[in-house]
N, C-alpha and C positions, 0 to 999 in steps of 0.2 A: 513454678519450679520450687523444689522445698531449698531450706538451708540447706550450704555447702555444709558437710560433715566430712572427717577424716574418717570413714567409714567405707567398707571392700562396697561396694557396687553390685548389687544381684543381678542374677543373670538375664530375671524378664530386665530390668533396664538396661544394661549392657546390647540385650540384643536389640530392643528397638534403639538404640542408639546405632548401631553400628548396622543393618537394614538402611539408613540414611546415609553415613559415610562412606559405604564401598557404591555409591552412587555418584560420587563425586567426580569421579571422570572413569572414561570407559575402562580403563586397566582395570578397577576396583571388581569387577566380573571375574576375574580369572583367580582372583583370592577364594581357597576354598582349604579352611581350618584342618580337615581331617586330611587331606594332600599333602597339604605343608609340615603338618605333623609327621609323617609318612618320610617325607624329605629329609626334614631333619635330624630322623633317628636314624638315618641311613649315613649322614657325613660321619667322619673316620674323625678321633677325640682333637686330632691335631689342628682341626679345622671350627673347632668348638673353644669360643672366646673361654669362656669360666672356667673350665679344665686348665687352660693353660697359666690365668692369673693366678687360681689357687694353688697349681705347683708350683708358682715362682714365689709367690707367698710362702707356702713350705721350706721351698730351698733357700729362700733368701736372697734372692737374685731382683734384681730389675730389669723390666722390660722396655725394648725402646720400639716408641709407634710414630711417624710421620702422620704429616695432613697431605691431604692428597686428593682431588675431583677435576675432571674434564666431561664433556659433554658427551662422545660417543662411547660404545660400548669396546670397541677394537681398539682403540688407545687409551682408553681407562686400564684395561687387561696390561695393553702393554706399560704403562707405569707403575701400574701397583707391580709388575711383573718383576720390575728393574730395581723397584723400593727392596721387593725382599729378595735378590738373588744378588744385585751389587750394593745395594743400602744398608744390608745383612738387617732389616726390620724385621724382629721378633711377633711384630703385630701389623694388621692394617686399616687403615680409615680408605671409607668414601663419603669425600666431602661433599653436602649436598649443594645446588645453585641458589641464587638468591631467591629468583623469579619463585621456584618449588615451596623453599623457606618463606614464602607469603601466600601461597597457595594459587597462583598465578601458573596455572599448567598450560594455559594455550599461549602465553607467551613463553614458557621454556620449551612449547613444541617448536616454535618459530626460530626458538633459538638449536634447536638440533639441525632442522633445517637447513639453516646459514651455518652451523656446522658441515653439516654434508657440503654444502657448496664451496664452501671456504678453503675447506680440508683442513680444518684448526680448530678448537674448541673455542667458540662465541659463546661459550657461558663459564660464570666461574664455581662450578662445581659441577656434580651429576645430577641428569632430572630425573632417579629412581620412577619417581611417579607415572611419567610418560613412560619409559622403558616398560615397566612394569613387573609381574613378575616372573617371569621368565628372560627377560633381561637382565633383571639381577642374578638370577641363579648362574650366568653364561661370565658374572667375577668371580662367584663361590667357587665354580667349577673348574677355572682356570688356575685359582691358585692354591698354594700349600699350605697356609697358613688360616689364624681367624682374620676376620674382616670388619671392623665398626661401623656403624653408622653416625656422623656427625653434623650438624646442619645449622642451629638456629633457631628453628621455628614453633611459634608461639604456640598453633593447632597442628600438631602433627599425627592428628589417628590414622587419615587417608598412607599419608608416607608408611607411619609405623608398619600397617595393616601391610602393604604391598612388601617393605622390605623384609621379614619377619618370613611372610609366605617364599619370598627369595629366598631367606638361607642366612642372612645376617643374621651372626648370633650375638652382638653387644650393639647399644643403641644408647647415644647422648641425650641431655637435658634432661628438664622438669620444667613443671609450672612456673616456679618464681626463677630460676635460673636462666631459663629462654624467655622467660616478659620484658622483667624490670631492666636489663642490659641493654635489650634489641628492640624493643618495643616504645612506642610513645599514649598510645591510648587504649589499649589493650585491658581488661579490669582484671585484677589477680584473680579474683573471684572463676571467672569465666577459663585463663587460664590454669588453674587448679585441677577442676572439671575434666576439661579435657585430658590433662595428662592422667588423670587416677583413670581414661579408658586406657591409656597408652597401656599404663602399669595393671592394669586386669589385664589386660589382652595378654602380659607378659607371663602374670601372673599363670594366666590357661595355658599355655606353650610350659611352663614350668610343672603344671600338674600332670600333663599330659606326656611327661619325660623328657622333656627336651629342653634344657637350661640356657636361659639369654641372662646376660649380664646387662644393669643398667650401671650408668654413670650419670650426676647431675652436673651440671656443668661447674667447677671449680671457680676457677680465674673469675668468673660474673662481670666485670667492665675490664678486668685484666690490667688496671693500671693503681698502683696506692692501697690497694682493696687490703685493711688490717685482717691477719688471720684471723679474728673471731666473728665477724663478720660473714667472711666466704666457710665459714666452722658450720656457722648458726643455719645458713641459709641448704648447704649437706645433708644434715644433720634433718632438718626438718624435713625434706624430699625422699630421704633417705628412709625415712619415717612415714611416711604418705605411700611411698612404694611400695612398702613390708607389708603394708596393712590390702595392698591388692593382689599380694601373692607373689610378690617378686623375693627372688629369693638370694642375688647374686651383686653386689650392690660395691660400687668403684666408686671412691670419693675424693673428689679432685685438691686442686689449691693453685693456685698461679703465683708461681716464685716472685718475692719480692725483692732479692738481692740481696741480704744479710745473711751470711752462709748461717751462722748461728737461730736467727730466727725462722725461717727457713726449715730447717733439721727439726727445730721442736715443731713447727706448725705440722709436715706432716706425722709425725709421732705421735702428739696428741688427735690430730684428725684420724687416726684410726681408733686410741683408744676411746674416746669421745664417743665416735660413730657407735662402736662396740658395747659401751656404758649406755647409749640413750635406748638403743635396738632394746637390749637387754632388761630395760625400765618398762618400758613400751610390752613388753611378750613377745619380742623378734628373735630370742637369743638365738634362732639357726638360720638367720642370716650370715652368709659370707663376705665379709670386707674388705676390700683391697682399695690400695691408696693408689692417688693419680698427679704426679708433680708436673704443672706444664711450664717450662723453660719460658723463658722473660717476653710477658706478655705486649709490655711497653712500644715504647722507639727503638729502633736497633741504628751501629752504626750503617753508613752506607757503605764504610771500608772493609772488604770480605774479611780480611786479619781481623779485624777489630771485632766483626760481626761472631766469627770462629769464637773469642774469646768469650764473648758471650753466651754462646751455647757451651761450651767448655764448664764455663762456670756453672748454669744453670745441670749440666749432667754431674756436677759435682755437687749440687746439692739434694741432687735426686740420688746418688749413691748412698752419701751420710748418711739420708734418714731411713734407707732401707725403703725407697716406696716400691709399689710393688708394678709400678708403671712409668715413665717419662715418656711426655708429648715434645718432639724434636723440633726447635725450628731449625731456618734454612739461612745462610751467606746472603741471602738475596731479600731478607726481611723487609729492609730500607726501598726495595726496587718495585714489589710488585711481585708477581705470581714469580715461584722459583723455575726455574731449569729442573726436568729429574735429575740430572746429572747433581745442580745445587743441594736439591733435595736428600739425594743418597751421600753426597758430602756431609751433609750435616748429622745424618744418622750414625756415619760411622767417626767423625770424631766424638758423637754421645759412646758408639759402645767401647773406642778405644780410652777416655777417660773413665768410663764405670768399669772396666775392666783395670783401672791399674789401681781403684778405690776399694776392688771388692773387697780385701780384707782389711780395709783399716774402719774405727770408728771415729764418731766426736762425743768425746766425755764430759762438757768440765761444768763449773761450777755456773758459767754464764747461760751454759745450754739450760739446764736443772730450772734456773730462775726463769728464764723464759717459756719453757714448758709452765709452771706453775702461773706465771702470769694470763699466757693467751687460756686454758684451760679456766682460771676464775672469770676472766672477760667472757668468755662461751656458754660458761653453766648462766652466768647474772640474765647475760640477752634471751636463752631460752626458757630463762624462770619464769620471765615477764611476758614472753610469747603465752604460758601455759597458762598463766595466769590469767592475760589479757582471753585467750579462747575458753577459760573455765575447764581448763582439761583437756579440749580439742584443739588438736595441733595444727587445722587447716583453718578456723575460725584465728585462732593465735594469730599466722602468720597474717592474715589479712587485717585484724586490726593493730597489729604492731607496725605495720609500712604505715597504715592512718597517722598512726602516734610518733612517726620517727622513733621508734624503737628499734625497730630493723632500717637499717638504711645504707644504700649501696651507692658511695659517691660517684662522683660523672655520671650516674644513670639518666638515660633520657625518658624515661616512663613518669609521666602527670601523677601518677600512683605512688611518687618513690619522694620522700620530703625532700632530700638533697641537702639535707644541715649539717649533715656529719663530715667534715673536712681532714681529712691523714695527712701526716707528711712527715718526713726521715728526720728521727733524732741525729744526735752528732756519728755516732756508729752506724747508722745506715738502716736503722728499723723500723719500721713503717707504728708509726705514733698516731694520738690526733688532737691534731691542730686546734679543731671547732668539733667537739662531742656530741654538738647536736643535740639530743633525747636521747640518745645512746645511752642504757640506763647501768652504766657502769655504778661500783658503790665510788664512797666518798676516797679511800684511798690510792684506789687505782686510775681516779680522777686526775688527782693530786701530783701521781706518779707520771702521767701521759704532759700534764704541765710542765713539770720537772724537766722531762727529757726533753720536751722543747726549747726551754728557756735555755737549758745547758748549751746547747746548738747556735743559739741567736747568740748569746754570748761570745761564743767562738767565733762568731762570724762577725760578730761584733756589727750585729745591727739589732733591730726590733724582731721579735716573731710577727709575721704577715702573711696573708694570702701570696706575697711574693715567692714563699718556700714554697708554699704547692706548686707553683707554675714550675721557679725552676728545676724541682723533684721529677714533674713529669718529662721535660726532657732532657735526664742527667745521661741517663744512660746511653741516647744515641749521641753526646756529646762526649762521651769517654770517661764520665764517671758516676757514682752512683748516690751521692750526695748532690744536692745541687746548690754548691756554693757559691758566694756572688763574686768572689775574687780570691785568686791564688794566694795563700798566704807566704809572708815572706819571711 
C-alpha cells in the first residue's frame, strides 16, 4: 500500500475500494449511486442539511439539533417526530448504535430482534446498516426537516455508503476525530484512509448536484479539551475533506464553560477554518460552526441540569454559531425521555431567542480570541512542518511526537502528556503542556494562569485540579475548588 497522502483518491481506486465495501453485509446490494442521486435531487431544499446551515449562517440565527437513536424504524419516526413538532428542533440526528459503530451488524440484527420482541428499543442507537437503504429513506420521508447522521465509528464507508443512498444529507466525524476519542488500537494512519473514502464518496454526491454537509466531530473526548487543540484537530479534517470534494464543511467545539472563552473559540473556529481552506485552495468551501452544550458531568438535579443547558445555549448565542447540539435534564440518568429531550430543546431555543440581539464585546473576549488563534496557527505550523507540506502525513506524525494531543484519550496512538485545567476564571489552561509546541510566551502565560488559581485556593498546582475540574460541573460548579472560601 503506498504512503498515506492528503491527496483526492482516483476513481480506479475509489472503485475497487468500494466493490469490497458494499459487500460487507447484504444491505450493501441495494446501494446503487446513480438511484440515490436521483433521490436526492428530488427532496424539497427544506429537507437538505447545507441549505438550511448556510441560510441561518446568512441570517445570523442559530440552529438547535438534539441527539436522538432507537432501534426500530416506527419509533425512530415517532421521536424524531415529536423532537421537531413539540421540541420545535430546527434540525435532526440519527444516532447510530454501538454494535453498527464497531461494525458488528449481526449482533445489531440480534438486537432489532429483541427489539421487536421486547417492544422497546435494546440498542442505544439506530442500526442504519441492517435497516438499510430503504429503511432509511422511510425517516427522510417521514419528516419536514434535514436529518444528520451521528455515530462514532472509526470505519464507517459501509454506514456512510448505505445512509447517503437513504437520503441523509449531513454526516459526522473524521479520521482523527472518531480514532483517538473512541478507539484504543486503531492506527490513525488506517483511519485517515478510510474517511478520505467517506469524504470522496461525499465529494461525488456533491459533483453530481446534490450537496451533503460534513461535520468533524468537535468536542473529541468532550471533557477539559483546550480550544486549540479541538481548533487543530477541525481544521486538519476539514482540510482532508476539501481535498475529496466535500464542499459543505460544519466545525464543531464542546463548550467548556467560560462564557468569554467560549464566544472567542467559536469565532475564531470559523475564521481559522476559513483562513486555512483558503491557504490550502479551498476558498469555496462553506463553513458553518457547531457548539455542543456541556460535554462533561451534568447534575442529576433536573433545575440544575436546565441551568446547564441554559448556559451552554447562551454561549452558542454570543458567538453567533451557526448550530447548538442540545442536551437533555436527564444527562446524569442515562438515555432521555423524548419528552426530556424536547424539554431541553426548547429551553435552548427560548434562551437564544431572548440573546438574539444582544452581543459580547469587550476587551477580555478580544484577548482571548488573539490567544486561542496564536495556540492554533503554532500547533498547525508544526503539523505542516512535521508532514513537509502534507497535512495527512502531519497529522500522523504530530500524535507520534505529542504535538497534537488529545487528553483523556484512550487511543495507544494519542501520547496523553498534555494535561488542562481551569485557571482561576474558569478557562480551560494547561496544567502539563506536554510537547504541545506552544512558543515560549504563551507557555509562560498558561503557567501564570495556573499559579494564579493555586494561589487563591491556596494550595499547590497538582494533578488534583484536573480531577476536581472534571467533576465541577455535575457538582454545581465550574471551577473545581477544594473548599468554600470564607
Amino acid at each position: 500500500m503506498s504512503e498515506l497522502r492528503a491527496k483526492k483518491l482516483s476513481m480506479d481506486d475509489f472503485t475497487a475500494i468500494r466493490k469490497e465495501i458494499l459487500t460487507q453485509w447484504p444491505t450493501g446490494r441495494d446501494v446503487d449511486f446513480e438511484e440515490a442521486v436521483a433521490y436526492h435531487k428530488a427532496l424539497p431544499e427544506n429537507k437538505i442539511f447545507s441549505y438550511k446551515l448556510n441560510q441561518a449562517k446568512e441570517d445570523g440565527t442559530t440552529l438547535i439539533q438534539p441527539r436522538a437513536g432507537v432501534a426500530l424504524i416506527p419509533q425512530h419516526v415517532k421521536l424524531l417526530t415529536y423532537l421537531q413538532d413539540e421540541g420545535e428542533a430546527d434540525l435532526l440526528p440519527t444516532t447510530i448504535d454501538s454494535y453498527t459503530r464497531q461494525n458488528r451488524y449481526k449482533e445489531a440484527e440480534i438486537g432489532i430482534e429483541e427489539s421487536v420482541r421486547e417492544n422497546k428499543s435494546m440498542l442505544n442507537g439506530f442500526p442504519a446498516v441492517n435497516h438499510g437503504v430503504f429503511g432509511c429513506r422511510q425517516i427522510i420521508d417521514n419528516l419536514d426537516i434535514p436529518v444528520q447522521i451521528r455515530h462514532g465509528t472509526p470505519d464507517a464507508r459501509l454506514l456512510t455508503e448505505i445512509c447517503y443512498a437513504g437520503g441523509f444529507t449531513s454526516y459526522e466525524g473524521g479520521g482523527i476525530s472518531y480514532n483517538i476519542p473512541y478507539a484504543k488500537s486503531v492506527a490513525l494512519e488506517t483511519t485517515i484512509r478510510d474517511w478520505q473514502y467517506v469524504d470522496r464518496l461525499t465529494g461525488l454526491y456533491e459533483e453530481a448536484g446534490c450537496p451533503i454537509n460534513r461535520e468533524p466531530y468537535g468536542p473529541l473526548t468532550g471533557t477539559l479539551v483546550p480550544p486549540f487543540i479541538s481548533h487543530a484537530v477541525a481544521i486538519i479534517e476539514s482540510i482532508l475533506a476539501a481535498e475529496q470534494g466535500v464542499r459543505n464543511i460544519s466545525v464543531g467545539y464542546g463548550q467548556c464553560g467560560n462564557l468569554v472563552q467560549d464566544v472567542a473559540a467559536i469565532q475564531t473556529l470559523q475564521s481559522l477554518t476559513d483562513e486555512y481552506l483558503h491557504r490550502f485552495g479551498y476558498g469555496d468551501v462553506q463553513v458553518t460552526t457547531v457548539l455542543h452544550q456541556w460535554m462533561g458531568g451534568f447534575p442529576q438535579d433536573e433545575a440544575k441540569a436546565y441551568a446547564v443547558i441554559a448556559w451552554g445555549s447562551s454561549a452558542a448565542a454570543l458567538s453567533h454559531a451557526t448550530k447548538v447540539i442540545v442536551k437533555t435534564p436527564h444527562e446524569a440518568m442515562g438515555v432521555p425521555t423524548m419528552e426530556a429531550n424536547a424539554a431541553g430543546l426548547r429551553t435552548t431555543r427560548q434562551t437564544i431567542s431572548m440573546l438574539d440581539d444582544q452581543t459580547l464585546n469587550t476587551y477580555g473576549l478580544k484577548d482571548e480570541k488573539v490567544i486561542i488563534a496564536a495556540e492554533t496557527r503554532a500547533v498547525l505550523d508544526k503539523v505542516l512542518e512535521l508532514g513537509e507540506g502534507d497535512i495527512a502525513q502531519g497529522a500522523i506524525r504530530s500524535f507520534e511526537a505529542g504535538i497534537l494531543d488529545i487528553p483523556f484519550a484512550p487511543s495507544r496512538f494519542n501520547a496523553g502528556k498534555m494535561l488542562p485545567a481551569r485557571d482561576n476564571e474558569g478557562c480551560i489552561r494547561l496544567f502539563d503542556p506536554g510537547n504541545v509546541p506552544l512558543p515560549p510566551e504563551l507557555l509562560d502565560f498558561h503557567k501564570q494562569k495556573i499559579e494564579e488559581r493555586a494561589h487563591f485556593e491556596n494550595r499547590t498546582a497538582s494533578f488534583q485540579m484536573v480531577i476536581d475540574d472534571v467533576y465541577a460541573i455535575s457538582k454545581g460548579r465550574l471551577v473545581g475548588r477544594p473548599r468554600k472560601r470564607v
